[in-house]
C-alpha positions, 0 to 999 in steps of 0.5 A: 730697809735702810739700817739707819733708820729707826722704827718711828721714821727718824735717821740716827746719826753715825755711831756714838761712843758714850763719851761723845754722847755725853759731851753733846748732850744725846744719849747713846745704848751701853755696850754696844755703841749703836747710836739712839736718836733723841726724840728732839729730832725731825721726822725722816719722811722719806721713808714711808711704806709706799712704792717709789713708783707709786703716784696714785692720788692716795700715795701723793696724799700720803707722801704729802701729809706725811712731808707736812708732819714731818715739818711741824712735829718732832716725835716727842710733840707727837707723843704728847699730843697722843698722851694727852688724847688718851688723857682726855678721852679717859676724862670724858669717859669718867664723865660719861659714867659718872652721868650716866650713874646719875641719871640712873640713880635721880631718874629711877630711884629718886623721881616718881614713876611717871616723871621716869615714864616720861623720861624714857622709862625701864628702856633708856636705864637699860640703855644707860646700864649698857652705856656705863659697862661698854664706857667701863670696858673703855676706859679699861682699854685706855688704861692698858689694863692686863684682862681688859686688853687680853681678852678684848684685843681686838679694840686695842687699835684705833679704829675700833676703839675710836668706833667703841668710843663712837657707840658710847656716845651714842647710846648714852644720849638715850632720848625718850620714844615719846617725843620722837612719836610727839614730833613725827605725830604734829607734822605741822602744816604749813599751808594753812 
């Protein structure tokens, strides 16, 4: 590992006295003169964690999209792209919830037994009920909250939140058994 190279893949400069940062314009640590890189500089894309010898497809798609980032993005680009994905995945989650709780509370409470029969009935409030807590437990997620992280940890990464995400959505979108049997029933034919 090369020393002069930051955790997120971008080269430092030489080391810097505070006075020489603070006559450019960058910022250096206190105390011990190492250098801190600002986020207004491009990515190092040669370093990546992949074997120099390695040329497998996959490695040269790496190296290729890593280079491509490189190019278009400085990290602090980069890190308000990722806030504001957090920010609009919270936003959807809300709406998730708050159409769910609608849904719940016009559907079951508010409409007669047979239009809530025809809606889908007991199962897709039950559905719902699922959808709000897993959509709760999401934007707890997003949050950062101390318990939620704690004790469901293992969708703090991005693949399972993006698949708890994924299943949000789908059970939300609960449609009722009814027309499914409609549909598959009248086939239609189309020969006569």
């Amino acid at each position: 590992l090369d020393s002069s190279l930051c955790s997120v893949g971008y080269r430092r400069d030489p080391v810097t006295t505070m006075a020489e940062a603070q006559h450019t314009g960058t910022s250096a640590s206190a105390g011990d003169g190492i250098a801190i890189s600002g986020l207004n500089e491009a990515l190092d894309t040669n370093y990546l964690d992949l074997q120099p010898e390695d040329q497998s497809l996959l490695a040269k798609a790496t190296r290729l999209i890593a280079g491509a980032v490189g190019k278009c993005f400085k990290p602090r680009q980069i890190l308000v792209i990722l806030r504001l994905l957090k920010a609009i995945t919270f936003c959807f989650l809300i709406l998730t919830i708050c159409a769910d709780i609608m849904y719940i509370v016009f559907v079951e409470f508010i409409a007669s037994n047979s239009i809530g029969e025809q809606l889908g009935g007991v199962r897709d409030t039950i559905i719902r009920v699922y959808g709000i807590a897993l959509a709760v437990l999401a934007v707890l997620i997003e949050l950062d909250v101390t318990a939620a992280v704690k004790y469901f940890s293992g969708l703090k990464s991005f693949i399972p939140r993006g698949l708890l995400l994924f299943f949000v959505a789908m059970i939300t979108c609960a449609h009722p058994l009814q027309r499914v049997a409609d549909q598959s029933g009248s086939g239609g034919d189309d020969d006569a």
